[in-house]
N, C-alpha and C positions, 0 to 999 in steps of 0.2 A: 504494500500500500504506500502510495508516495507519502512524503512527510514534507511538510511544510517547513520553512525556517525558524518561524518561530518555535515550535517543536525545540529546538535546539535551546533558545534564550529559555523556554521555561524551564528546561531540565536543571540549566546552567542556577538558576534562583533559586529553586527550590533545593538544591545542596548548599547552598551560601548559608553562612552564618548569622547574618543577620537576616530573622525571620519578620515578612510585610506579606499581607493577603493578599492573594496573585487575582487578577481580574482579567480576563479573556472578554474582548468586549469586539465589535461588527459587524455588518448587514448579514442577514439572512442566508443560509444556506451555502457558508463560504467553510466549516468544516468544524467550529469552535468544540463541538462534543467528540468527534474522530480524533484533533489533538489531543484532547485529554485521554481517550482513550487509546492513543498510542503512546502516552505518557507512564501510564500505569503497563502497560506491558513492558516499555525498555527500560524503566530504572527499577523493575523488580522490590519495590516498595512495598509493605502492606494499603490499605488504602479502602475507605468506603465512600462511594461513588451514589448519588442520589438525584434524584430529578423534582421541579418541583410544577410540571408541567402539569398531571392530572391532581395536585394537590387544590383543594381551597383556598381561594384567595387569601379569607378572611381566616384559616388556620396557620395565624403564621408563629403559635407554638409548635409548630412543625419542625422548624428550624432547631430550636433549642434538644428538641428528642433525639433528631439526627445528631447533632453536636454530642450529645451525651453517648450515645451510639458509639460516635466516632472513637469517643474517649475509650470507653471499654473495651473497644477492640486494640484500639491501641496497646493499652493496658497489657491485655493478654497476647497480643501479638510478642512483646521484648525482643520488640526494633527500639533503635533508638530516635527513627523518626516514622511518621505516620502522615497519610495523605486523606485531607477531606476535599469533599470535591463537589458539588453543589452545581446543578444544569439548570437553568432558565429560574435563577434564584429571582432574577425582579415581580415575578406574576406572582408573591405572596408578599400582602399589604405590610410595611413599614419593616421590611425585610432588614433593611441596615441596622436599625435601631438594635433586632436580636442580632445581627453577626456581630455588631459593636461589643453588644452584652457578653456575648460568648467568647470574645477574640479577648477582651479583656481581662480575663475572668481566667483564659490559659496564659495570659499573663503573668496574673499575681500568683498561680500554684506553678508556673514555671513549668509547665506541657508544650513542648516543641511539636505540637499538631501543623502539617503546612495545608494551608488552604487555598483553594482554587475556587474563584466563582465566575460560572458561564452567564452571559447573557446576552439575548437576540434582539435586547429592545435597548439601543442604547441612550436614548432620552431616559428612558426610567433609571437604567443603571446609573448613567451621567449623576442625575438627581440626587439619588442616594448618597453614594461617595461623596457627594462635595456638602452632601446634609449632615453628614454621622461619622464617616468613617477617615475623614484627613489625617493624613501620616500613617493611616494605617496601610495603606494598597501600594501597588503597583500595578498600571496597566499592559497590559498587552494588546497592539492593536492589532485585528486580524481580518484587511482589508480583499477587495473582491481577488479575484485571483490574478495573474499576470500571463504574459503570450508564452514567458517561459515557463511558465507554471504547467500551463493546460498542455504545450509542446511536449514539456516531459512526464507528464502525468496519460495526458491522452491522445498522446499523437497531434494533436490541432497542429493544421498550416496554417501560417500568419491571417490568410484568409478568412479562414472560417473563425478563426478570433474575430475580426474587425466586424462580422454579421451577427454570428451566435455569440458573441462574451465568451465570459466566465462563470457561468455557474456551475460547478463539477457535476452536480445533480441532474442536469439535463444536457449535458454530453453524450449519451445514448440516444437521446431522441431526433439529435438534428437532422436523420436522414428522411423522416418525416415530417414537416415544416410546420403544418396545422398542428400537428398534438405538440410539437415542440414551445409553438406558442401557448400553448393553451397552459401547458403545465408552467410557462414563466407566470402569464397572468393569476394561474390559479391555486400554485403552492408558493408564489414568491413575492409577486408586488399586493395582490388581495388583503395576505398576511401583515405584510408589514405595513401596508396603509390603516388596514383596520383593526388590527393589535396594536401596532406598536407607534402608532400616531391618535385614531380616534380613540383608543378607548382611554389610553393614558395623558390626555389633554383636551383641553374647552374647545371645543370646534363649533365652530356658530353654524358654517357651512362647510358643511361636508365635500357637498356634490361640488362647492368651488373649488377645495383642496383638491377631487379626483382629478376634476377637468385643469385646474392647473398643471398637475403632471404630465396627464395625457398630452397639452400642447406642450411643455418646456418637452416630452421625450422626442414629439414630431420637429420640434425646430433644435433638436439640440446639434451645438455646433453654430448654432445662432446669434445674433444679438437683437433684441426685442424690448422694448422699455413694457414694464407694468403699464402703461395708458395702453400699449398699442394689445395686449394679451383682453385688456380687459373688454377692447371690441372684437375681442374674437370670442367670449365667453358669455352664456345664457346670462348665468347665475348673476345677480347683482353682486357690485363687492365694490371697493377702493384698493387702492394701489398701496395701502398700509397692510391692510389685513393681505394682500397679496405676497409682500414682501415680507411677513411672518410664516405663511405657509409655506414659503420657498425655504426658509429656514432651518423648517422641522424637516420638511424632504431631504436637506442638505446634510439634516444633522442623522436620519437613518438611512444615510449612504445611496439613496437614490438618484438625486438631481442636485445642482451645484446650479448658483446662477453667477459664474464670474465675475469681478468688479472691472471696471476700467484703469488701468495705471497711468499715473499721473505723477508719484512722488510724494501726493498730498493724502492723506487720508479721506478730507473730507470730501475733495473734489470725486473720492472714488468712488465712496460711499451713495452719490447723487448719478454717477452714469446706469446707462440701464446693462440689465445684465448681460453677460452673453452666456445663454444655455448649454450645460454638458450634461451628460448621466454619466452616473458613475460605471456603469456597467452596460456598454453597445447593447447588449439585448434588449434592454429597456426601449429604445428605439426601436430596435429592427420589429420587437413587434407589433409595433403599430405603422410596420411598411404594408403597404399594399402588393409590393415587387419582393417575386421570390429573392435567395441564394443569387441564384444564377444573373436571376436578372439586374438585379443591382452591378452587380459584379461587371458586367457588359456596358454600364454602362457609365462612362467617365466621369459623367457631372456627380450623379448619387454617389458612385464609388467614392471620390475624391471626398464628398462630405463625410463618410461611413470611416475613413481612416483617420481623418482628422478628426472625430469623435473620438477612435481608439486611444490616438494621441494624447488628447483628451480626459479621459479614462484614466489613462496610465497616470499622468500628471495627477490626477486631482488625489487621487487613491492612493500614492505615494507620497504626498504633499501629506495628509493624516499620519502616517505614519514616521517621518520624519520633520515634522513642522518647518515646511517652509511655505512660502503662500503664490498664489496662481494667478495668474491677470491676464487679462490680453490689453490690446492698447489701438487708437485708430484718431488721425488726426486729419483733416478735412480728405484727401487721397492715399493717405496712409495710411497703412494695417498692419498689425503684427497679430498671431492667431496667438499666441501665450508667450505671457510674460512669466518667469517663476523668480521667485528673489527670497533669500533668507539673509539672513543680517543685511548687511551693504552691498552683498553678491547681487546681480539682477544679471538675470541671461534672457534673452528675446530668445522664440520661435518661433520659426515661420513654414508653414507645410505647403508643400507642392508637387502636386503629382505631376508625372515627368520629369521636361527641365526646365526649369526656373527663367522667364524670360527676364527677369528683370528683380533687382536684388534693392529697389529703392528705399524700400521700407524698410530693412534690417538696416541699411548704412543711414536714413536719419533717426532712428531711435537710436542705434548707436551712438550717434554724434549728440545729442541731444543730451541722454542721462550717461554720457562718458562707459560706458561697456566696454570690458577688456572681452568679453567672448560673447559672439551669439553661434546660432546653429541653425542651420538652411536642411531641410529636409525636401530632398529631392533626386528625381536621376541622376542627376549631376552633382549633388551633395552628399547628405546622409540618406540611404534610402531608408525608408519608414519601417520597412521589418528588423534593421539592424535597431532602429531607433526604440523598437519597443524590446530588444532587449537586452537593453542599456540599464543600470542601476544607476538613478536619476539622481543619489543623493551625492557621486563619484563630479557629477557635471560643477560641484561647488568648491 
Protein backbone atom coordinates (compact mmCIF):
# COMPACT_ATOMS: atom_id res chain seq x y z
CA UNK A 1 0.00 0.00 0.00
CA UNK A 2 1.61 3.31 -0.95
CA UNK A 3 2.42 5.49 2.06
CA UNK A 4 2.28 8.98 2.18
CA UNK A 5 5.14 11.36 3.41
CA UNK A 6 3.74 12.25 6.12
CA UNK A 7 3.44 8.80 7.31
CA UNK A 8 7.09 9.27 7.98
CA UNK A 9 6.88 12.83 10.12
CA UNK A 10 4.35 11.04 12.30
CA UNK A 11 6.37 8.19 13.04
CA UNK A 12 9.37 10.54 13.51
CA UNK A 13 6.99 12.51 16.80
CA UNK A 14 5.54 10.04 18.02
CA UNK A 15 9.18 8.55 19.37
CA UNK A 16 10.22 12.15 20.30
CA UNK A 17 10.49 12.85 23.69
CA UNK A 18 8.77 15.44 24.01
CA UNK A 19 5.13 14.40 24.13
CA UNK A 20 2.09 17.16 22.06
CA UNK A 21 -1.31 15.54 20.70
CA UNK A 22 -0.63 14.69 17.18
CA UNK A 23 -3.64 16.13 14.99
CA UNK A 24 -4.15 14.68 11.37
CA UNK A 25 -6.38 17.30 9.95
CA UNK A 26 -7.63 17.80 5.50
CA UNK A 27 -10.28 17.57 2.82
CA UNK A 28 -12.13 14.47 2.55
CA UNK A 29 -11.10 11.39 1.21
CA UNK A 30 -7.32 12.03 0.94
CA UNK A 31 -6.26 8.93 3.32
CA UNK A 32 -6.06 10.41 7.09
CA UNK A 33 -7.53 6.89 8.63
CA UNK A 34 -5.19 4.45 6.12
CA UNK A 35 -2.19 6.76 7.60
CA UNK A 36 -2.89 5.94 10.94
CA UNK A 37 -3.58 2.72 10.13
CA UNK A 38 -0.27 2.13 8.50
CA UNK A 39 1.20 3.77 11.56
CA UNK A 40 0.10 1.14 13.82
CA UNK A 41 1.31 -1.61 11.74
CA UNK A 42 5.02 -0.28 11.12
CA UNK A 43 6.16 0.87 14.60
CA UNK A 44 4.76 -2.32 16.15
CA UNK A 45 3.34 -0.22 19.07
CA UNK A 46 0.47 -1.43 21.32
CA UNK A 47 -2.32 1.00 20.43
CA UNK A 48 -6.37 1.34 20.78
CA UNK A 49 -7.73 2.75 17.66
CA UNK A 50 -11.55 4.02 17.81
CA UNK A 51 -13.94 5.99 15.63
CA UNK A 52 -16.35 8.36 16.72
CA UNK A 53 -18.38 8.31 13.60
CA UNK A 54 -21.48 6.16 14.58
CA UNK A 55 -21.07 7.44 18.12
CA UNK A 56 -23.77 10.32 19.50
CA UNK A 57 -23.00 13.58 19.11
CA UNK A 58 -24.28 14.56 22.30
CA UNK A 59 -22.24 11.25 24.09
CA UNK A 60 -19.25 12.97 24.40
CA UNK A 61 -18.55 10.94 27.78
CA UNK A 62 -17.57 8.62 25.18
CA UNK A 63 -14.21 10.04 24.98
CA UNK A 64 -13.26 9.85 28.47
CA UNK A 65 -14.39 5.76 28.49
CA UNK A 66 -12.01 5.20 25.44
CA UNK A 67 -9.39 7.36 27.36
CA UNK A 68 -9.71 5.02 30.39
CA UNK A 69 -9.73 2.12 27.96
CA UNK A 70 -6.65 3.32 26.52
CA UNK A 71 -5.05 3.59 29.95
CA UNK A 72 -5.61 -0.18 30.93
CA UNK A 73 -4.51 -1.55 28.07
CA UNK A 74 -1.78 0.31 28.40
CA UNK A 75 -1.29 -0.72 31.66
CA UNK A 76 -1.24 -4.38 30.98
CA UNK A 77 0.27 -4.03 27.66
CA UNK A 78 4.26 -3.16 29.64
CA UNK A 79 5.32 -1.09 26.75
CA UNK A 80 6.68 1.79 27.64
CA UNK A 81 4.64 3.68 25.29
CA UNK A 82 1.10 3.37 24.07
CA UNK A 83 -0.93 4.77 21.12
CA UNK A 84 -4.46 6.25 21.39
CA UNK A 85 -5.85 7.06 18.22
CA UNK A 86 -9.24 8.71 17.90
CA UNK A 87 -11.01 8.89 13.84
CA UNK A 88 -13.59 11.64 13.10
CA UNK A 89 -13.20 12.98 16.86
CA UNK A 90 -14.96 16.52 15.85
CA UNK A 91 -18.64 14.82 15.40
CA UNK A 92 -18.87 14.40 19.39
CA UNK A 93 -20.17 17.85 20.87
CA UNK A 94 -17.36 19.83 22.93
CA UNK A 95 -14.81 17.13 22.09
CA UNK A 96 -11.73 19.21 23.07
CA UNK A 97 -12.83 20.21 26.32
CA UNK A 98 -12.74 16.03 27.30
CA UNK A 99 -9.38 15.53 25.36
CA UNK A 100 -8.17 18.70 27.37
CA UNK A 101 -9.52 17.00 30.55
CA UNK A 102 -7.86 13.67 29.63
CA UNK A 103 -4.57 14.96 28.18
CA UNK A 104 -4.10 16.76 31.26
CA UNK A 105 -4.93 14.50 33.67
CA UNK A 106 -1.90 11.90 31.96
CA UNK A 107 -0.08 14.79 32.76
CA UNK A 108 -0.13 15.11 36.32
CA UNK A 109 0.01 10.97 36.81
CA UNK A 110 2.94 11.02 34.33
CA UNK A 111 1.32 8.29 31.58
CA UNK A 112 3.30 8.62 28.26
CA UNK A 113 -0.02 7.62 26.39
CA UNK A 114 0.70 9.30 22.49
CA UNK A 115 -2.30 10.44 20.82
CA UNK A 116 -3.56 10.93 17.59
CA UNK A 117 -6.61 12.60 16.45
CA UNK A 118 -8.35 12.29 12.92
CA UNK A 119 -10.49 14.72 11.40
CA UNK A 120 -12.47 15.25 8.18
CA UNK A 121 -14.05 18.55 9.07
CA UNK A 122 -11.51 20.88 9.43
CA UNK A 123 -13.52 24.05 10.46
CA UNK A 124 -14.75 22.02 13.50
CA UNK A 125 -11.24 20.66 14.23
CA UNK A 126 -9.73 24.24 13.57
CA UNK A 127 -12.37 25.59 16.33
CA UNK A 128 -11.56 23.22 18.93
CA UNK A 129 -7.65 23.50 19.04
CA UNK A 130 -7.52 27.15 19.09
CA UNK A 131 -10.61 26.97 21.83
CA UNK A 132 -9.17 24.33 24.58
CA UNK A 133 -6.34 22.73 23.56
CA UNK A 134 -3.19 25.59 22.79
CA UNK A 135 0.24 24.14 23.25
CA UNK A 136 -1.04 21.04 23.59
CA UNK A 137 -1.07 19.72 19.55
CA UNK A 138 0.80 19.59 16.78
CA UNK A 139 -0.79 19.41 13.20
CA UNK A 140 -0.27 17.54 10.42
CA UNK A 141 -1.59 18.60 7.29
CA UNK A 142 -2.64 16.09 4.96
CA UNK A 143 -3.52 17.87 1.68
CA UNK A 144 -5.28 16.44 -1.76
CA UNK A 145 -2.99 14.24 -3.37
CA UNK A 146 -0.03 15.40 -5.85
CA UNK A 147 0.67 14.02 -9.93
CA UNK A 148 3.52 12.29 -8.19
CA UNK A 149 1.60 10.87 -5.69
CA UNK A 150 -1.25 9.29 -7.81
CA UNK A 151 1.88 8.58 -10.60
CA UNK A 152 3.21 6.39 -8.15
CA UNK A 153 0.58 5.10 -6.29
CA UNK A 154 -1.77 4.46 -9.47
CA UNK A 155 -0.05 4.74 -12.45
CA UNK A 156 -1.82 8.40 -13.42
CA UNK A 157 -0.32 10.12 -16.79
CA UNK A 158 0.03 13.71 -16.11
CA UNK A 159 -3.15 13.76 -18.19
CA UNK A 160 -5.52 12.06 -16.43
CA UNK A 161 -4.22 14.06 -13.30
CA UNK A 162 -5.20 17.46 -14.81
CA UNK A 163 -9.19 15.91 -15.80
CA UNK A 164 -9.69 13.35 -12.92
CA UNK A 165 -7.52 14.87 -9.71
CA UNK A 166 -6.68 13.35 -6.93
CA UNK A 167 -8.80 11.54 -5.08
CA UNK A 168 -7.36 8.00 -4.49
CA UNK A 169 -10.94 6.76 -3.96
CA UNK A 170 -12.14 7.16 -7.32
CA UNK A 171 -9.18 6.14 -9.23
CA UNK A 172 -10.96 2.98 -10.26
CA UNK A 173 -13.73 4.44 -11.60
CA UNK A 174 -12.25 6.96 -14.40
CA UNK A 175 -12.78 4.44 -17.11
CA UNK A 176 -16.35 5.03 -16.63
CA UNK A 177 -16.81 8.88 -16.79
CA UNK A 178 -20.79 9.15 -15.59
CA UNK A 179 -20.36 6.88 -12.39
CA UNK A 180 -16.81 8.44 -11.87
CA UNK A 181 -18.72 11.75 -11.43
CA UNK A 182 -21.31 10.60 -9.71
CA UNK A 183 -19.24 9.15 -6.98
CA UNK A 184 -17.15 12.73 -6.78
CA UNK A 185 -20.53 14.48 -6.40
CA UNK A 186 -22.00 11.84 -4.05
CA UNK A 187 -19.34 10.54 -1.52
CA UNK A 188 -17.10 13.67 -1.62
CA UNK A 189 -18.24 17.33 -2.38
CA UNK A 190 -22.22 16.32 -0.87
CA UNK A 191 -20.36 15.23 2.26
CA UNK A 192 -18.29 17.99 2.90
CA UNK A 193 -20.65 20.62 1.82
CA UNK A 194 -23.36 19.29 4.03
CA UNK A 195 -21.28 17.93 7.08
CA UNK A 196 -18.71 19.63 7.37
CA UNK A 197 -19.96 23.30 6.32
CA UNK A 198 -23.87 23.28 6.94
CA UNK A 199 -24.32 21.54 9.76
CA UNK A 200 -21.31 22.95 11.67
CA UNK A 201 -22.01 26.73 10.91
CA UNK A 202 -25.05 29.42 10.50
CA UNK A 203 -25.84 29.22 6.99
CA UNK A 204 -28.77 31.77 6.14
CA UNK A 205 -28.56 30.35 2.41
CA UNK A 206 -27.64 27.36 1.76
CA UNK A 207 -28.76 26.87 -1.82
CA UNK A 208 -26.35 30.38 -2.27
CA UNK A 209 -23.26 28.42 -0.71
CA UNK A 210 -24.06 25.38 -3.38
CA UNK A 211 -24.45 27.50 -6.28
CA UNK A 212 -21.46 29.53 -5.30
CA UNK A 213 -19.32 26.57 -5.62
CA UNK A 214 -20.81 25.07 -8.43
CA UNK A 215 -19.80 28.53 -10.46
CA UNK A 216 -16.39 29.24 -8.76
CA UNK A 217 -15.63 25.18 -9.95
CA UNK A 218 -17.00 26.18 -13.71
CA UNK A 219 -14.98 29.36 -13.98
CA UNK A 220 -12.10 28.11 -11.94
CA UNK A 221 -8.94 29.31 -13.38
CA UNK A 222 -10.86 32.60 -13.60
CA UNK A 223 -11.07 35.96 -12.21
CA UNK A 224 -14.77 37.15 -11.46
CA UNK A 225 -15.47 39.83 -8.92
CA UNK A 226 -18.46 38.81 -6.36
CA UNK A 227 -20.86 41.74 -8.29
CA UNK A 228 -20.40 39.97 -11.55
CA UNK A 229 -21.12 35.97 -9.63
CA UNK A 230 -24.00 37.58 -8.17
CA UNK A 231 -25.77 38.14 -11.69
CA UNK A 232 -25.08 34.91 -12.48
CA UNK A 233 -26.97 33.42 -9.35
CA UNK A 234 -30.81 33.00 -8.51
CA UNK A 235 -30.59 33.04 -4.99
CA UNK A 236 -30.41 36.74 -3.44
CA UNK A 237 -27.37 37.59 -1.44
CA UNK A 238 -24.51 40.48 -1.23
CA UNK A 239 -21.06 40.34 -2.18
CA UNK A 240 -20.30 40.12 1.82
CA UNK A 241 -22.15 37.14 2.66
CA UNK A 242 -20.52 35.83 -0.72
CA UNK A 243 -17.06 36.55 0.32
CA UNK A 244 -17.65 34.52 3.64
CA UNK A 245 -18.90 31.55 1.98
CA UNK A 246 -15.88 31.55 -0.28
CA UNK A 247 -14.08 31.30 2.96
CA UNK A 248 -15.47 28.29 4.56
CA UNK A 249 -15.12 26.49 0.81
CA UNK A 250 -11.46 27.70 1.07
CA UNK A 251 -11.11 26.70 4.55
CA UNK A 252 -12.47 22.73 3.66
CA UNK A 253 -10.03 22.51 0.94
CA UNK A 254 -12.55 22.94 -1.82
CA UNK A 255 -12.27 26.27 -3.69
CA UNK A 256 -9.67 29.02 -3.06
CA UNK A 257 -10.68 32.51 -4.51
CA UNK A 258 -7.13 34.20 -5.05
CA UNK A 259 -6.31 37.73 -4.09
CA UNK A 260 -4.68 40.12 -6.52
CA UNK A 261 -0.84 41.07 -5.73
CA UNK A 262 -0.15 44.24 -5.39
CA UNK A 263 2.41 44.52 -2.30
CA UNK A 264 -0.38 46.03 -0.22
CA UNK A 265 -2.41 44.13 1.71
CA UNK A 266 -5.39 46.15 1.41
CA UNK A 267 -5.26 46.91 -2.10
CA UNK A 268 -5.44 42.99 -2.35
CA UNK A 269 -7.90 42.20 -0.07
CA UNK A 270 -10.43 44.63 -2.44
CA UNK A 271 -9.44 42.98 -6.02
CA UNK A 272 -11.94 40.39 -7.18
CA UNK A 273 -10.98 36.84 -6.96
CA UNK A 274 -9.41 34.76 -9.29
CA UNK A 275 -11.05 31.04 -8.84
CA UNK A 276 -9.08 27.75 -8.22
CA UNK A 277 -10.23 24.26 -6.71
CA UNK A 278 -8.21 22.65 -4.99
CA UNK A 279 -8.67 19.49 -6.58
CA UNK A 280 -9.34 19.57 -10.82
CA UNK A 281 -12.17 17.06 -10.24
CA UNK A 282 -14.12 19.47 -8.61
CA UNK A 283 -14.27 21.00 -12.03
CA UNK A 284 -14.14 18.57 -14.42
CA UNK A 285 -17.32 17.51 -13.02
CA UNK A 286 -19.30 19.96 -13.86
CA UNK A 287 -17.76 19.65 -17.73
CA UNK A 288 -20.13 18.91 -20.04
CA UNK A 289 -16.99 17.49 -22.41
CA UNK A 290 -15.64 14.04 -21.89
CA UNK A 291 -11.60 12.98 -21.10
CA UNK A 292 -11.00 12.87 -24.47
CA UNK A 293 -12.71 15.67 -25.55
CA UNK A 294 -11.35 18.34 -23.58
CA UNK A 295 -8.08 16.99 -24.14
CA UNK A 296 -8.49 17.68 -28.01
CA UNK A 297 -9.19 20.57 -27.47
CA UNK A 298 -6.48 23.59 -26.88
CA UNK A 299 -8.59 26.35 -25.40
CA UNK A 300 -10.28 23.84 -22.47
CA UNK A 301 -7.19 21.93 -22.28
CA UNK A 302 -4.92 24.84 -21.77
CA UNK A 303 -7.42 26.14 -18.89
CA UNK A 304 -7.61 22.34 -17.29
CA UNK A 305 -3.62 22.58 -16.64
CA UNK A 306 -3.47 25.62 -15.42
CA UNK A 307 -6.11 24.78 -12.87
CA UNK A 308 -3.74 21.68 -12.05
CA UNK A 309 -1.01 24.24 -11.73
CA UNK A 310 -3.36 25.68 -9.64
CA UNK A 311 -4.04 22.97 -7.49
CA UNK A 312 -0.78 22.14 -6.98
CA UNK A 313 0.12 25.70 -5.63
CA UNK A 314 -2.70 26.28 -3.48
CA UNK A 315 -2.43 22.67 -1.67
CA UNK A 316 1.20 23.06 -1.15
CA UNK A 317 0.91 26.63 -0.07
CA UNK A 318 -1.39 24.97 3.22
CA UNK A 319 1.09 22.81 4.00
CA UNK A 320 4.07 24.99 3.97
CA UNK A 321 2.76 28.48 4.56
CA UNK A 322 3.42 30.59 1.97
CA UNK A 323 0.77 32.55 0.02
CA UNK A 324 -0.61 32.42 -3.78
CA UNK A 325 -1.65 35.46 -5.82
CA UNK A 326 -1.98 36.11 -9.36
CA UNK A 327 -1.47 39.65 -10.45
CA UNK A 328 -2.89 41.67 -13.87
CA UNK A 329 -2.32 45.39 -14.74
CA UNK A 330 -4.22 47.18 -17.52
CA UNK A 331 -2.42 44.35 -20.49
CA UNK A 332 -0.66 42.56 -18.17
CA UNK A 333 -1.17 39.16 -16.40
CA UNK A 334 0.78 36.88 -14.59
CA UNK A 335 -1.44 33.51 -13.75
CA UNK A 336 0.30 33.05 -9.96
CA UNK A 337 2.17 34.95 -7.97
CA UNK A 338 3.60 32.75 -4.78
CA UNK A 339 5.79 34.74 -2.07
CA UNK A 340 6.79 33.69 1.46
CA UNK A 341 8.62 36.10 3.40
CA UNK A 342 10.27 38.66 0.87
CA UNK A 343 10.73 35.68 -1.79
CA UNK A 344 7.99 36.52 -4.48
CA UNK A 345 8.35 34.36 -7.65
CA UNK A 346 5.68 35.11 -10.69
CA UNK A 347 4.15 32.20 -12.85
CA UNK A 348 3.10 32.32 -15.93
CA UNK A 349 1.54 29.17 -17.84
CA UNK A 350 1.53 28.59 -21.52
CA UNK A 351 0.73 25.93 -23.47
CA UNK A 352 3.04 25.41 -26.35
CA UNK A 353 5.52 28.36 -26.93
CA UNK A 354 5.24 31.33 -25.21
CA UNK A 355 4.88 34.03 -27.94
CA UNK A 356 5.61 36.80 -25.89
CA UNK A 357 7.28 36.98 -22.32
CA UNK A 358 5.84 40.61 -21.43
CA UNK A 359 4.30 40.18 -18.44
CA UNK A 360 6.84 38.01 -16.50
CA UNK A 361 9.80 40.82 -17.43
CA UNK A 362 7.24 43.86 -16.12
CA UNK A 363 6.38 42.25 -12.95
CA UNK A 364 9.75 41.48 -12.63
CA UNK A 365 10.86 44.82 -13.20
CA UNK A 366 8.25 46.36 -11.07
CA UNK A 367 8.54 44.36 -7.46
CA UNK A 368 12.41 43.72 -8.39
CA UNK A 369 12.25 39.52 -8.62
CA UNK A 370 15.42 37.68 -8.67
CA UNK A 371 13.50 34.49 -10.33
CA UNK A 372 10.37 33.89 -12.19
CA UNK A 373 9.27 30.70 -14.07
CA UNK A 374 7.65 30.50 -17.65
CA UNK A 375 5.88 27.32 -18.18
CA UNK A 376 5.84 26.28 -21.57
CA UNK A 377 7.30 24.23 -24.75
CA UNK A 378 9.98 26.32 -24.78
CA UNK A 379 10.32 26.79 -20.86
CA UNK A 380 9.33 24.41 -18.11
CA UNK A 381 6.90 22.00 -19.47
CA UNK A 382 3.89 21.78 -17.12
CA UNK A 383 4.37 17.96 -16.34
CA UNK A 384 7.89 18.46 -15.03
CA UNK A 385 6.34 21.58 -13.31
CA UNK A 386 3.90 19.59 -11.33
CA UNK A 387 6.55 17.51 -10.07
CA UNK A 388 8.52 19.83 -8.68
CA UNK A 389 8.53 20.34 -4.69
CA UNK A 390 7.25 23.83 -4.69
CA UNK A 391 8.70 24.76 -1.26
CA UNK A 392 12.76 23.92 -3.04
CA UNK A 393 11.43 27.05 -5.68
CA UNK A 394 12.20 29.60 -2.30
Amino acid sequence: MYQRKQLEILEKRIFERKNLIQVITGPRQVGKTTLANQLTKKVKIPFHFVSADAVPSSNSFWISQQWEISRTKFKNSGSKIFLFIIDEVQKINNWSEYIKKEWDKDRRQNINLKVILLGSSTLLVNKGLSESLMGRFEIIQLPHWSFSEMHDAFGFTPEQYVYFGAYPGAEHLISDETRWKDYIRNSIIEPTISKDILQLTNIQKPALLKNLFELGCTFSGEILSYTKILGQLTDAGNTTTLAQYQKLLDEVWLLSGLQKFSGSKIKSKSSPPKWIVYNTSLSSVYDELSFESVKNNPVRWGRKVEQAIGAYLINSARVNNFNVFYWREVNDEIDFVIQKNKTIIPIEVKLGKAKSHKGLINFSEKFSTKKSILISDDGLKWQDFLKMDIIELF
